[in-house]
C-alpha positions in Angstrom: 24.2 -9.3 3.2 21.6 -6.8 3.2 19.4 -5.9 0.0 19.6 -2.7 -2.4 16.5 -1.3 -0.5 18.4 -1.8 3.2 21.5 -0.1 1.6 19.6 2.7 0.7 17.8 3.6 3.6 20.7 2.9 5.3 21.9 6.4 3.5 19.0 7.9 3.3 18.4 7.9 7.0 21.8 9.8 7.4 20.8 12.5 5.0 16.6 12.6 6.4 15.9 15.8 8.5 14.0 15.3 12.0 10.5 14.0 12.0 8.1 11.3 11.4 10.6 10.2 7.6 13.6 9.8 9.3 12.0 8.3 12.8 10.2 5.6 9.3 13.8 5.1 8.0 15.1 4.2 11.3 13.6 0.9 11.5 15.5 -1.8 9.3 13.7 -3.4 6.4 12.5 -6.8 6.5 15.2 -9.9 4.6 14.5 -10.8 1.4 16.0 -13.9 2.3 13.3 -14.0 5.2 10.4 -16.7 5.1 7.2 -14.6 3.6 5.3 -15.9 6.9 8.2 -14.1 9.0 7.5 -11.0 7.8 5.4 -8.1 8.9 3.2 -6.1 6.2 1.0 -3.1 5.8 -1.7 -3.3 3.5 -2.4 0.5 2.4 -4.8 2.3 -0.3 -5.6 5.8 -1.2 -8.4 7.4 -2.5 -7.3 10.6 -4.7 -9.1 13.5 -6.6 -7.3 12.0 -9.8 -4.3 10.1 -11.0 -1.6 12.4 -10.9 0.6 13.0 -8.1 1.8 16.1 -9.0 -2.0 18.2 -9.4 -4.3 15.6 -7.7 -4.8 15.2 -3.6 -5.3 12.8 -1.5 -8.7 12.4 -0.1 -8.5 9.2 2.6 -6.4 6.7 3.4 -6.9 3.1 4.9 -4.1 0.4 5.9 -4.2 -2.7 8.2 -1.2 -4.8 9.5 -0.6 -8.3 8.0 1.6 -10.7 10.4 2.6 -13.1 8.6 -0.1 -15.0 7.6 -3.2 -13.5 9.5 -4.7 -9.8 9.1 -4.7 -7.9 12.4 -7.8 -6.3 12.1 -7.5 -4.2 15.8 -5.2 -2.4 13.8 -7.5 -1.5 10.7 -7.4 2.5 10.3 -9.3 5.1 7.9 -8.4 8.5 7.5 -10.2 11.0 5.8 -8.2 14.4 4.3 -8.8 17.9 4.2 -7.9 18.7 0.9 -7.7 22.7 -0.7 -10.5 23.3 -2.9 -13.6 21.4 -4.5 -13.4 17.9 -5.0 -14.2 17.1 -9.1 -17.2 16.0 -9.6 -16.1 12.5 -10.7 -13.9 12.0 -8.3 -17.3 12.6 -6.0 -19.2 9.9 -7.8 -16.3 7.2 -7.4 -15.3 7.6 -3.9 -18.5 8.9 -2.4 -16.5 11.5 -0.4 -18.4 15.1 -0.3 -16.5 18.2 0.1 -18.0 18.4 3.4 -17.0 15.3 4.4 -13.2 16.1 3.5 -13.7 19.6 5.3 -14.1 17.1 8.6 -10.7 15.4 7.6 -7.7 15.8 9.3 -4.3 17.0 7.8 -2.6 15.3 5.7 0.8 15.7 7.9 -0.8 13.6 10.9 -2.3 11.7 8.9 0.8 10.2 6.8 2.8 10.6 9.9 0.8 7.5 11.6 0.9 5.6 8.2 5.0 5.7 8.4 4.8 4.9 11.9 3.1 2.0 10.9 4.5 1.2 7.6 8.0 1.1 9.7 10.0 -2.0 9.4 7.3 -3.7 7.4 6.6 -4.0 3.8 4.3 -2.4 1.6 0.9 -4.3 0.1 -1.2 -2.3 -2.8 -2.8 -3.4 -5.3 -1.7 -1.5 -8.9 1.3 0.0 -5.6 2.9 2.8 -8.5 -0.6 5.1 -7.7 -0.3 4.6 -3.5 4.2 5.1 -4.2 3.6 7.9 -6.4 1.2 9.8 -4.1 2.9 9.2 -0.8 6.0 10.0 -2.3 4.8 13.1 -3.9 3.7 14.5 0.0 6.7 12.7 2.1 8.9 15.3 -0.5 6.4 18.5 0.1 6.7 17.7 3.9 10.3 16.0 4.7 11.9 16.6 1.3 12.6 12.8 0.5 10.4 10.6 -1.5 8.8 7.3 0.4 11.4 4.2 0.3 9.9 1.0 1.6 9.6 -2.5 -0.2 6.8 -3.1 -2.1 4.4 -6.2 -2.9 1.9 -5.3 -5.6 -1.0 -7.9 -6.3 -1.9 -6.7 -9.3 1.6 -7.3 -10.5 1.8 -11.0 -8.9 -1.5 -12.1 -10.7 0.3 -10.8 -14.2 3.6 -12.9 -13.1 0.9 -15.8 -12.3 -1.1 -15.5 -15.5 2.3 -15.3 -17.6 4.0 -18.1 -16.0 0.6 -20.2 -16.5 -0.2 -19.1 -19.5 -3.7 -18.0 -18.4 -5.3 -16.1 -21.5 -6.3 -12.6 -19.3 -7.6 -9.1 -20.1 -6.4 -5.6 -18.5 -10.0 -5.9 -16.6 -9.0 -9.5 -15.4 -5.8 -7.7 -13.3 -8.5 -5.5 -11.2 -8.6 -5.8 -7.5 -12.0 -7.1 -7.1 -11.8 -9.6 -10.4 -9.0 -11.1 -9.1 -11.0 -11.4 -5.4 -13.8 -13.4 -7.3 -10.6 -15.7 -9.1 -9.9 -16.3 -5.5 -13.4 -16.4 -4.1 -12.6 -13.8 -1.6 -15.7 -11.7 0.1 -16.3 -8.5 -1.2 -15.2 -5.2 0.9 -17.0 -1.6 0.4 -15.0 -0.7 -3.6 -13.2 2.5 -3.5 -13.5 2.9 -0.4 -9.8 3.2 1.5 -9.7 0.4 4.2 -12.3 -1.8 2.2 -9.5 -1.6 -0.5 -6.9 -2.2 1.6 -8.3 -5.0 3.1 -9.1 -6.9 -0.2 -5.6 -6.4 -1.4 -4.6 -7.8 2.0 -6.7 -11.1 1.5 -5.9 -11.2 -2.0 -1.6 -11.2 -1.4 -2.9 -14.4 1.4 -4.2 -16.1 -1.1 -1.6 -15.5 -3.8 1.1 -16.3 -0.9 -0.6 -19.4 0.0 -1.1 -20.7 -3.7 2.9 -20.4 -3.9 3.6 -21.9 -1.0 3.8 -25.5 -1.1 4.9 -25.7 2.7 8.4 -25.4 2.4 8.3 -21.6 2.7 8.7 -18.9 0.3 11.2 -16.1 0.6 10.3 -12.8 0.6 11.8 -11.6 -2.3 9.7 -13.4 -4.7 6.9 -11.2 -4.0 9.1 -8.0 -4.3 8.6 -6.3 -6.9 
């Protein structure tokens, strides 16, 4: 039987107006039933001018395909946004992106147009995902008037799930992307930097996959959050 998520794009796609959304929602979600090695993901992160959806903007964008258990790196992509006005001066200092390095972006409709094409039919990898959901959401509603629906793996909540279950004394700082790289003594990628991010959370859902798998397969679903 298919999931909740399957039954909803399943309606959503009949309600979705013309363009890249609906041509996304088109493409059946993976089984949570499915082995997780069966499964095709896309490991996506944005860099933003802030934390809220709602004021902030996004300023690049990086994603790479996961098959299974291997990261197609041929397919690495990262896109830098023309945003509307100056970037904040912390936000500068963070992400290392100038304002005119964003003028020399592209717009953000291309831009999350190929990220749907690519997220299609695959699942979602993000590390702390509610920032990358919240934003992509936010623009797929200015542009196609329907928030982003995809299933999600987030590693920062699978290390909290692992550190629970263990009953691993941890901090908030122990949950952060690169900390959790060093737990897993995975090489270190360019921080806050879109594909170097996306990348890392890539490698760091392998490992996590790999440390649950005892070679009798794992379904999907118990990385769903």
């Amino acid at each position: 039987m298919p999931g909740l998520i399957e039954w909803r794009r399943r309606w959503r796609l009949r309600r979705a107006p013309q363009g890249p959304l609906r041509e996304h929602l088109a493409q059946p979600t993976p089984r949570p039933r499915a082995d997780w090695r069966e499964v095709e993901y896309l490991a996506v992160d944005l860099e933003t001018t802030g934390l809220d959806p709602r004021n902030d903007q996004i300023l690049s964008v990086g994603h790479v395909v996961v098959r299974g258990a291997a990261i197609d790196l041929a397919t690495a992509r990262r896109h830098l946004v023309r945003v509307g006005g100056a970037i904040p001066e912390a936000s500068a200092v963070i992400h290392q992106i100038t304002d005119d390095q964003a003028a020399c972006g592209g717009e953000l409709e291309p831009v999350l147009a190929e990220l749907l094409a690519a997220l299609a039919g695959r699942v979602l990898i993000a590390h702390h995902a509610s920032i990358e959901l919240g934003f992509l959401s936010s623009a797929c509603r200015r542009l196609w008037r329907q928030g982003l629906l995809t299933p999600v793996v987030d590693t920062q909540v699978l290390a909290h799930r692992t550190f629970e279950r263990r009953q691993i004394p941890f901090r908030g700082s122990d949950l952060r992307l690169y900390a959790l790289c060093d737990r897993y003594n995975l090489p270190r990628h360019g921080a806050h930097d879109a594909l170097g991010d996306a990348l890392a959370a890539a490698e760091l859902f392998l490992a996590q996959a790999a440390y649950r798998d005892d070679g009798k397969g794992v379904a999907l679903g118990t990385f769903l959050c």
